[in-house]
C-alpha positions in Angstrom: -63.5 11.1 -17.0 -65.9 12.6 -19.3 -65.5 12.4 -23.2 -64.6 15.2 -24.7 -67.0 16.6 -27.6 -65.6 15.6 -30.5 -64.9 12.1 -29.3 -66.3 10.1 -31.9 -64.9 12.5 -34.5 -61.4 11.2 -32.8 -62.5 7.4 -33.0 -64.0 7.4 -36.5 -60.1 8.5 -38.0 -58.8 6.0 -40.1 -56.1 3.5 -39.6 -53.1 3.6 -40.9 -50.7 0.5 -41.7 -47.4 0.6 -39.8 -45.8 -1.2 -42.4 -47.0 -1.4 -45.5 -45.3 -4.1 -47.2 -45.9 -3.2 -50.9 -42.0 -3.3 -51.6 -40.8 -6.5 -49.4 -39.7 -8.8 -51.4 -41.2 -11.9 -51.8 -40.9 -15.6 -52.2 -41.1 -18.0 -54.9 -43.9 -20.1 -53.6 -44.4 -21.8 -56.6 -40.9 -23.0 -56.7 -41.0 -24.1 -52.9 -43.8 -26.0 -53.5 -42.5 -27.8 -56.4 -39.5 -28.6 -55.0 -42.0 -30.4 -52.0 -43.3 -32.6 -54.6 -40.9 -35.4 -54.7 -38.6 -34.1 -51.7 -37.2 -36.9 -49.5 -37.5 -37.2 -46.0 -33.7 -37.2 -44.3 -35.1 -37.2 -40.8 -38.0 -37.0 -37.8 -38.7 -36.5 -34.3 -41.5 -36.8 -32.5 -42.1 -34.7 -29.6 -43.4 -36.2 -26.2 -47.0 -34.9 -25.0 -45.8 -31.9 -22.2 -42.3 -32.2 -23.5 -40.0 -30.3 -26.1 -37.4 -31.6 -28.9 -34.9 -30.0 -31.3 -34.0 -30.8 -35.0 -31.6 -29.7 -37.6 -33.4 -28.1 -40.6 -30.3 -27.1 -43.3 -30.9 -24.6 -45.7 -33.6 -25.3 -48.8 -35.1 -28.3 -46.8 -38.2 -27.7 -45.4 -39.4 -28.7 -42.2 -43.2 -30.2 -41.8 -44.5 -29.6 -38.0 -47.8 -32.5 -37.7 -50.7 -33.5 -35.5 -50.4 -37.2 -35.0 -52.6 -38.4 -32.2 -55.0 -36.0 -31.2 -55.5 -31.8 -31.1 -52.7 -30.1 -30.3 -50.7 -27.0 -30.2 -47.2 -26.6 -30.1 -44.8 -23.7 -29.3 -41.9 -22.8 -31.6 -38.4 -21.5 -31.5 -36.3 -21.0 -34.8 -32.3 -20.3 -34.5 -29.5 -20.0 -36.8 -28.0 -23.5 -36.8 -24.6 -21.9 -36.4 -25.2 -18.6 -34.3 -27.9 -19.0 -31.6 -27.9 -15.1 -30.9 -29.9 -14.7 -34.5 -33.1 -16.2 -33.9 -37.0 -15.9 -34.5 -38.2 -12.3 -33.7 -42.5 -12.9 -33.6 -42.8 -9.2 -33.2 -41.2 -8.1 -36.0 -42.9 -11.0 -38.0 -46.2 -9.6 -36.4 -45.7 -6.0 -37.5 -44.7 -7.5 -41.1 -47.9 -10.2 -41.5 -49.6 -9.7 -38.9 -51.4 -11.5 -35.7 -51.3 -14.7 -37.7 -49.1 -16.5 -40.3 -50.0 -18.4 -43.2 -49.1 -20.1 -46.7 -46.5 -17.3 -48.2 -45.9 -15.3 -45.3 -42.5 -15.6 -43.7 -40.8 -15.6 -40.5 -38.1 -13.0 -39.5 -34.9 -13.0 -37.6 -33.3 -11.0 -34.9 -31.7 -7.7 -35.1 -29.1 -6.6 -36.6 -29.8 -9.6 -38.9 -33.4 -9.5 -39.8 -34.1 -11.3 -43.0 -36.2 -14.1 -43.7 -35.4 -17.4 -41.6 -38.3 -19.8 -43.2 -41.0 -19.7 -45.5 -44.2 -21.0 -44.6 -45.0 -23.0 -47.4 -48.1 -25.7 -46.8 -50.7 -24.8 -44.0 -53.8 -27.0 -43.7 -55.5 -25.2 -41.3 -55.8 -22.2 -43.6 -58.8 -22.2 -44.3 -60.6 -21.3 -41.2 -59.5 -17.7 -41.4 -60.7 -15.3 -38.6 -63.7 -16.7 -36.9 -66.9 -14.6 -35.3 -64.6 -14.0 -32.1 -61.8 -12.4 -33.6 -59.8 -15.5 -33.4 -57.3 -17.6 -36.1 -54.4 -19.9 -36.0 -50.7 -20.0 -36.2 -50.4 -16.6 -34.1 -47.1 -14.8 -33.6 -48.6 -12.3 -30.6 -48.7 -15.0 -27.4 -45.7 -15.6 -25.7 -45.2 -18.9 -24.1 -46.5 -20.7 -21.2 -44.1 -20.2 -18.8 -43.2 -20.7 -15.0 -43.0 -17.2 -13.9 -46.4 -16.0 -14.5 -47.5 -19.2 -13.1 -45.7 -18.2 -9.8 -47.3 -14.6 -10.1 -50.6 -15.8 -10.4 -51.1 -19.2 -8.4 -48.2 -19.5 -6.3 -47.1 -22.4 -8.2 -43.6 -24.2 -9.3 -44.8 -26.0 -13.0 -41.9 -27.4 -14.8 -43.8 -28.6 -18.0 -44.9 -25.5 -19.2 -43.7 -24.3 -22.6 -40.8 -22.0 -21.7 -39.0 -24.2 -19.7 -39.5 -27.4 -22.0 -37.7 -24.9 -24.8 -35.1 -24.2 -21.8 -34.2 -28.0 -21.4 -34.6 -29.2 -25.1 -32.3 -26.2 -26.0 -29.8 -27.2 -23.5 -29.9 -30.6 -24.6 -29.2 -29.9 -28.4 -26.3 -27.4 -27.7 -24.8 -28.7 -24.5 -25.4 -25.3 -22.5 -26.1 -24.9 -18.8 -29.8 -23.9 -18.3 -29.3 -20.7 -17.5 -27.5 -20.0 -21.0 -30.2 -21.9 -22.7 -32.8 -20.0 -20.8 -31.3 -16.8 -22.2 -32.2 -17.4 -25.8 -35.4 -18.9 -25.7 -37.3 -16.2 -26.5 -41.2 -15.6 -27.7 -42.9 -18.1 -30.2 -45.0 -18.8 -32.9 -47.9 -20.5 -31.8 -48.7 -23.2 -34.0 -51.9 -24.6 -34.7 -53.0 -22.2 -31.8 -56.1 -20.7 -32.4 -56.2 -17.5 -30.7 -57.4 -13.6 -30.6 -58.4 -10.5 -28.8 -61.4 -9.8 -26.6 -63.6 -7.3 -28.4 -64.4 -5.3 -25.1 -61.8 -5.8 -23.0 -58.4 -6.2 -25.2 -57.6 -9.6 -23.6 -55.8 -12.5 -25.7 -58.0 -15.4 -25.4 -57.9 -19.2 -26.8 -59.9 -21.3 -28.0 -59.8 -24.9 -29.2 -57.5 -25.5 -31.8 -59.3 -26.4 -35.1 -56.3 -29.2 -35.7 -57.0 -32.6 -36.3 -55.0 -35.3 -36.7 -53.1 -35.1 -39.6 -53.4 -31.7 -40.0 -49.7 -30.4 -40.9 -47.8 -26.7 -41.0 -44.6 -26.7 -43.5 -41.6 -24.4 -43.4 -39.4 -23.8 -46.1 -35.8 -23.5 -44.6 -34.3 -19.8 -45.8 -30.9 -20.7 -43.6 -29.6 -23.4 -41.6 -32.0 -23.7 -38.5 -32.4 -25.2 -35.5 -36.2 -25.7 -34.6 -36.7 -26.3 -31.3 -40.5 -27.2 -30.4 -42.9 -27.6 -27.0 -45.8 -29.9 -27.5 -47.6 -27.8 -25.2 -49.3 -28.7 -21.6 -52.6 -27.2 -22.4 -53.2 -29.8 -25.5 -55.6 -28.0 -27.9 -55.9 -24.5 -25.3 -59.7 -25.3 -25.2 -59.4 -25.0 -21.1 -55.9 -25.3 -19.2 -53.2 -23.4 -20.3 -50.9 -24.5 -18.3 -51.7 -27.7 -16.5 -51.1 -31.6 -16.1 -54.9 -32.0 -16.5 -55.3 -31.0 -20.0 -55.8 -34.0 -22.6 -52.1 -33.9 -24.4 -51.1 -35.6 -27.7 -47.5 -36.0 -29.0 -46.2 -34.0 -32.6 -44.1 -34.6 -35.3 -41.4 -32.6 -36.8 -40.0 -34.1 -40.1 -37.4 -32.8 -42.1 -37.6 -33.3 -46.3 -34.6 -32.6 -48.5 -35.3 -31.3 -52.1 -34.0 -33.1 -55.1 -30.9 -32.1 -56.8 -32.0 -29.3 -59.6 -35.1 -28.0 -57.9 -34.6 -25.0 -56.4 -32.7 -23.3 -59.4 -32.4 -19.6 -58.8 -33.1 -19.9 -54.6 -29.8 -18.2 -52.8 -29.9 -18.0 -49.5 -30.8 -14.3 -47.8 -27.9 -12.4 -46.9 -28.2 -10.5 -43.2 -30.0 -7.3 -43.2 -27.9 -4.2 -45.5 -27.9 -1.6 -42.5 -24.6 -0.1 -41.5 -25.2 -0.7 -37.8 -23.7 3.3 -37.7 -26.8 4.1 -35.5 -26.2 8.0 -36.7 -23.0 8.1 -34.9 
């Protein structure tokens, strides 16, 4: 179809933010960080190359997610310890921070109960910003590698993919049949994921992750959590997404408790104010 006249006249309008975020309140980084200083570390698990894992992260600990062996990205799902049907809602946290988290910005829960479930706190990847592509890391717009699409687009039956490691890990840490397990996994942040849009086209693309061995992302706990984490099949995304040809590398999630005294004036956030009336 032909462009109307004043088609650039359209185009050339400014953007406006969907959320401007002037009045959200907002954390005390300095005092998460101090409280990091000297915190102890009460527990680890390393998560098998292709596989997934769970861990308990309590309330004001914080949770450090690290590349041990080689690049690699991981795929992660946050729940309420104690209520699995509040969990980690990446579009809202999109809409809030944008297409990519970093130190300070912080990850929302699930309606109705939307408030702050963790704090990102340490990010050593944050200083490669958004590249010449469009791309960065950490993003909160991909979904997960998953065995449906797979099916859609190659006819194919992958178990390893991100979605259905979640599936069994989340099964495994609350004793649920994997079709209730299934249910809540739901879409991730990508971390250390270095990803973007397509400038002509609108496609989300990946790229090799910048990660490097040692590399780590931290998380300060706002409520109890379960973290439950997919070392991804497609190792760094520089090729396979979703394959058992990709070069793979284990990660390590650690948990650190702070010491008694340090996080004087922190109080857990309560579930979101709204009367749930819904006009009615």
């Amino acid at each position: 179809m032909q462009a109307p006249d004043d088609a650039e006249a359209r185009r050339a309008i400014l953007p406006v933010i969907c959320y401007p975020t002037d009045t959200l309140p907002r954390p005390d980084l300095g005092l998460y960080q101090a409280a990091r200083t000297d915190a102890v570390k009460t527990c680890e698990v390393v998560i098998p190359a292709r596989e997934a894992a769970s861990i308990e992260v309590p309330a004001g600990h914080l949770l450090r997610i690290t590349s041990i062996e080689g690049p690699q990205v991981g795929d992660l799902n946050l729940f309420a310890s104690a209520n699995l049907d509040e969990r980690f809602y990446s579009g809202k946290t999109r809409a809030l921070n944008g297409t990519h988290v970093t130190t300070g910005d912080q990850l929302w829960s699930s309606f109705p109960y939307m408030r702050p479930m963790a704090t990102i706190v340490e990010d050593t990847l944050n200083w490669y910003g958004i590249d010449a592509f469009g791309g960065s890391v950490h993003d909160v717009i991909g979904t997960r590698c998953d065995p449906y699409t797979g099916q859609v687009l190659r006819g194919t039956h992958y178990h390893h993919c991100c979605h259905s490691n979640l599936t069994r890990a989340l099964s495994d840490a609350r004793g649920l049949p994997l079709q209730e397990a299934e249910a809540r996994v739901h879409d991730v942040l990508n971390v250390f994921m270095c990803t973007g849009f397509t400038r002509d086209t609108g496609q989300y693309f990946m790229k090799a992750s910048p990660v490097r061995p040692g590399d780590y992302l931290e998380l300060f706990a706002e409520i109890d959590l379960l973290a439950v984490m997919s070392a991804c099949p497609g190792g760094d995304c520089s090729s396979e997404h979703t394959s058992d040809v990709a070069k793979c590398y284990p990660m390590l999630m650690e948990v650190f408790q702070p010491r008694p005294g340090k996080l004087t004036g922190w109080s857990e956030p309560p579930v979101n104010a709204y009367d749930r009336s819904h006009g009615r």
